[in-house]
C-alpha atoms as a printed R data frame, in Angstrom:
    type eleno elety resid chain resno        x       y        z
1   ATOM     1    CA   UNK     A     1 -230.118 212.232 -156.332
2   ATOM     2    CA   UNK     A     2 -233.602 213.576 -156.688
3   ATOM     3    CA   UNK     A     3 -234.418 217.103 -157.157
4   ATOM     4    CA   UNK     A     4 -237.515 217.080 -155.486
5   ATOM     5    CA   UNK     A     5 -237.718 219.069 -152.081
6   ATOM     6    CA   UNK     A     6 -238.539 217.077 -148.537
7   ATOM     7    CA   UNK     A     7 -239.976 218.873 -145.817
8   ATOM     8    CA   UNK     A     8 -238.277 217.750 -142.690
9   ATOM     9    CA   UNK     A     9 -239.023 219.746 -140.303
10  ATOM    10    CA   UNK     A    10 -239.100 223.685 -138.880
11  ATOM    11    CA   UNK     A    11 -236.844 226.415 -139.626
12  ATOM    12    CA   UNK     A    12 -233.297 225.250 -139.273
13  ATOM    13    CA   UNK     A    13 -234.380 221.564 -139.974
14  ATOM    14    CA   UNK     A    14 -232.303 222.040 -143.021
15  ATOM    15    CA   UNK     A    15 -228.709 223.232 -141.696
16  ATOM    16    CA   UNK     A    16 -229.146 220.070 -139.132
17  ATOM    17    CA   UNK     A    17 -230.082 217.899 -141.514
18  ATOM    18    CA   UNK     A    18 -226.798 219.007 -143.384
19  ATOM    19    CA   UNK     A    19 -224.774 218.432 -139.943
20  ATOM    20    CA   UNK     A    20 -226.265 214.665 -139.698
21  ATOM    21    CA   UNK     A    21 -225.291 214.228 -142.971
22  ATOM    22    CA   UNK     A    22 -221.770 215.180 -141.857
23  ATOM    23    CA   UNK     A    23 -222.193 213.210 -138.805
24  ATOM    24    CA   UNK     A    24 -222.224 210.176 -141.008
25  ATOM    25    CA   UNK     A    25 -219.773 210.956 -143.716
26  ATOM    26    CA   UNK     A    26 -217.105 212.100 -141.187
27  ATOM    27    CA   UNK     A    27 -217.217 209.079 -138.618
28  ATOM    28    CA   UNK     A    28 -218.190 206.739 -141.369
29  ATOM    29    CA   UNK     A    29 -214.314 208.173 -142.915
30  ATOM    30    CA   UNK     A    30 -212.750 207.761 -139.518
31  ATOM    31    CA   UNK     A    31 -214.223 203.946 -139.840
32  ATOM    32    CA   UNK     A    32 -213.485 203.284 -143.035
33  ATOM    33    CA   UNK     A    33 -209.314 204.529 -142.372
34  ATOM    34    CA   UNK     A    34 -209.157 202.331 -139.696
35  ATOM    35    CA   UNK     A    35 -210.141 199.303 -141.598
36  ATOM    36    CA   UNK     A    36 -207.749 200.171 -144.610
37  ATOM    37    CA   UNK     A    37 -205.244 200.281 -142.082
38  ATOM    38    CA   UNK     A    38 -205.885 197.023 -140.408
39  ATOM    39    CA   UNK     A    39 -206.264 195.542 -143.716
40  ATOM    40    CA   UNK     A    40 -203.258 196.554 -144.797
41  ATOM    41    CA   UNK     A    41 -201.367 195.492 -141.678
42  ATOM    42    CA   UNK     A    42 -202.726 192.382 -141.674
43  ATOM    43    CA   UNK     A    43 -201.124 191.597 -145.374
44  ATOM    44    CA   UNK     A    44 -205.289 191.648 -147.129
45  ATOM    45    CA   UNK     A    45 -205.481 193.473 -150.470
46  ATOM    46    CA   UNK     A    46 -207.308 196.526 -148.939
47  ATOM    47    CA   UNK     A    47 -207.840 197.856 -153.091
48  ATOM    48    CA   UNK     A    48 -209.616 195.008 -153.066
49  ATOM    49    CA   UNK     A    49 -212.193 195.151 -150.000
50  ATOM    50    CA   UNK     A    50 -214.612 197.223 -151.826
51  ATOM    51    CA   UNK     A    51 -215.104 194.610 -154.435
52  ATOM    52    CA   UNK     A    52 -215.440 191.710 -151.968
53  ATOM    53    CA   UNK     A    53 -218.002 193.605 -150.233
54  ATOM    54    CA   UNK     A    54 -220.365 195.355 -152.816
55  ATOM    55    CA   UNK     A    55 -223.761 194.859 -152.282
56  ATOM    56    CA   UNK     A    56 -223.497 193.375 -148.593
57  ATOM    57    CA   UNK     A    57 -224.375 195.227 -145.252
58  ATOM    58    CA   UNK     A    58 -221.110 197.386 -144.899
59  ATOM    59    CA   UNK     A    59 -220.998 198.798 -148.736
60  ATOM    60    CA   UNK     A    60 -221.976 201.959 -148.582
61  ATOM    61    CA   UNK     A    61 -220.914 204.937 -151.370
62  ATOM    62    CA   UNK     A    62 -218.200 205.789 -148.900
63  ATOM    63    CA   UNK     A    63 -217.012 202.598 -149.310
64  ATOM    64    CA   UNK     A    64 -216.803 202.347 -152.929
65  ATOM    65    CA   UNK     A    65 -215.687 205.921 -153.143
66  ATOM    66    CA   UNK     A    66 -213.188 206.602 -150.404
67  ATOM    67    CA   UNK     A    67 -211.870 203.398 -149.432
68  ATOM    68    CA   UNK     A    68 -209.792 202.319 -152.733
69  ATOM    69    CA   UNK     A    69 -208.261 206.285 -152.396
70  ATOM    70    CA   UNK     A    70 -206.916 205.026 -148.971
71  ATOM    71    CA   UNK     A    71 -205.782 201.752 -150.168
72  ATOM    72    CA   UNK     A    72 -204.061 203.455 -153.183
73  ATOM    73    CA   UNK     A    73 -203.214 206.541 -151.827
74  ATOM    74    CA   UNK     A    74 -204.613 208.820 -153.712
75  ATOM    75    CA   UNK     A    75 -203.818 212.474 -152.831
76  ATOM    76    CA   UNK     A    76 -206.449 214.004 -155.295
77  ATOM    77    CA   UNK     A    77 -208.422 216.579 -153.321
78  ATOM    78    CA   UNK     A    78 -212.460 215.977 -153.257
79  ATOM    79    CA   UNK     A    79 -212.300 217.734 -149.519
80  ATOM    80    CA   UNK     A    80 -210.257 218.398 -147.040
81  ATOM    81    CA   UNK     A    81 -209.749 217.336 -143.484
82  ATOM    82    CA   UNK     A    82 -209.757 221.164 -142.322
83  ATOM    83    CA   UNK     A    83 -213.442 221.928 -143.522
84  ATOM    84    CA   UNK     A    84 -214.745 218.291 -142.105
85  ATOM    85    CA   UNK     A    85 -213.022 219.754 -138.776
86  ATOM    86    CA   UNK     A    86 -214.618 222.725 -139.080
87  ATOM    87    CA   UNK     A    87 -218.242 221.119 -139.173
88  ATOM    88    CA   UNK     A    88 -217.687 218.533 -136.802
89  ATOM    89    CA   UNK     A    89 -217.043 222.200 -134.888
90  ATOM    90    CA   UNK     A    90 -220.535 222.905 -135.593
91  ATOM    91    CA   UNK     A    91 -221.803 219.637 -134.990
92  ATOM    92    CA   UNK     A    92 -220.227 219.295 -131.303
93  ATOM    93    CA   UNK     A    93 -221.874 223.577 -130.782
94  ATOM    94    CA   UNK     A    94 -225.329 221.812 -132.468
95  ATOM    95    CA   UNK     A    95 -225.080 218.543 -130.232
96  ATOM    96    CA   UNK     A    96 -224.519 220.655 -127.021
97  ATOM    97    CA   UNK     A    97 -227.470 222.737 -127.651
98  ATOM    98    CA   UNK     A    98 -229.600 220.473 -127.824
99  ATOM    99    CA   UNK     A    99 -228.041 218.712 -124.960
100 ATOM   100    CA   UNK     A   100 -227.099 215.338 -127.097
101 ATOM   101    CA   UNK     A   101 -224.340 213.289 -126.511
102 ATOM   102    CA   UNK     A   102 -221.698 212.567 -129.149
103 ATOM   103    CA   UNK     A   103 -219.018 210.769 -128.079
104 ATOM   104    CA   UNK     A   104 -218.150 208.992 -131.848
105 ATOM   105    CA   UNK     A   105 -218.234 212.349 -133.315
106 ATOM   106    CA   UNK     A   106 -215.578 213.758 -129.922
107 ATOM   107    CA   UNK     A   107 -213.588 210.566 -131.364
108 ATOM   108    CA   UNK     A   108 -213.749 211.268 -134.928
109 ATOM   109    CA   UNK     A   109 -212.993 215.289 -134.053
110 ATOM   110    CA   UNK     A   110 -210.055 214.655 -132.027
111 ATOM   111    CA   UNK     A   111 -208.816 211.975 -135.143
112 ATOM   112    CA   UNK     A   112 -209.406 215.195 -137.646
113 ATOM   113    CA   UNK     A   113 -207.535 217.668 -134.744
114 ATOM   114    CA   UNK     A   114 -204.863 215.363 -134.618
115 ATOM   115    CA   UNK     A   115 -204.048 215.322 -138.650
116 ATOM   116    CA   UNK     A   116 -204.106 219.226 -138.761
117 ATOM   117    CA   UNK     A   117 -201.801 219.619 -135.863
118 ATOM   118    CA   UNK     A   118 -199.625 216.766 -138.089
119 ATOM   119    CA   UNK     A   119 -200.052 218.905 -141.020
120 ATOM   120    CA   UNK     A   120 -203.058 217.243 -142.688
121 ATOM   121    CA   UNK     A   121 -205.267 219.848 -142.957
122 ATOM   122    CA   UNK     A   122 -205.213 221.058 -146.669
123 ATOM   123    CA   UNK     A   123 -205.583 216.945 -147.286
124 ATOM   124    CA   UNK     A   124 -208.345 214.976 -149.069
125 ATOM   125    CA   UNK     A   125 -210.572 213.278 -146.172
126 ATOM   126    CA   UNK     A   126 -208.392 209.491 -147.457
127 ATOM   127    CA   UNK     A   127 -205.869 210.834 -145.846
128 ATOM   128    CA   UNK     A   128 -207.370 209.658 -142.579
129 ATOM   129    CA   UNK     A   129 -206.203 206.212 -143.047
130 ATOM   130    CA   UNK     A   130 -202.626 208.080 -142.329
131 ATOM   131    CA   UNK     A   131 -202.011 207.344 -138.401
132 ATOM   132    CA   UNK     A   132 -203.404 203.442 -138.963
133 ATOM   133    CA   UNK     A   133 -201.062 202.014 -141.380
134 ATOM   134    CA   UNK     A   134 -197.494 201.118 -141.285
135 ATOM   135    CA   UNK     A   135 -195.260 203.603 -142.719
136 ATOM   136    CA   UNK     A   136 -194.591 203.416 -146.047
């Protein structure tokens, strides 16, 4: 990532800028669970779907990062579904503000709700791919 700094806007332009950037990693998760699941149901080698699409439209970091810790089930902590919850939070107070709709972020929120009541909270964001696959 480069260090140089990018004016985006006025005061403030900085927190939302952090809060789209959430937008995107949060639903993108939400996304990216459901597939595993699917693929998993569905008998394809989900450790293998970021492989077969590197470098296409869908491959994203997300997908070479946090996908194959779904498939594999990986319970390392990089962050938790409680602090995501807690920005999406922010990002639904932001959103209504400014008097913006959101209804993939209500979706992916109520997903992330749904795993804390369960117990998920203290759980690496993988963990998502939980409630979509058959249990193991």
């Amino acid at each position: 990532m480069s260090e140089s700094k990018i004016a985006i806007g006025c005061a403030g332009a900085g927190q939302t800028t952090k809060m789209v950037n959430q937008i995107l990693v949060s639903c993108t998760s939400a996304v990216l669970a459901e597939a595993c699941g699917l693929a998993e149901r569905t008998g394809v080698a989900a450790t293998r779907i970021p492989h077969a699409l590197e470098g296409g439209r869908a491959d994203s970091r997300l997908l070479q990062e946090v996908f194959p810790k779904m498939a594999r089930s990986d319970l390392s902590v990089a962050s938790t579904i409680a602090i995501m919850m807690k920005d999406l939070v922010m990002i639904r107070d932001l959103a209504k503000k400014a008097g913006a709709t959101t209804p993939v972020v209500d979706v992916t929120a109520d997903l992330h709700r749904r795993m804390i009541e369960d117990g998920f909270g203290d759980r690496d964001m993988s963990e998502l791919v939980t409630p979509y696959r058959v249990r193991r």
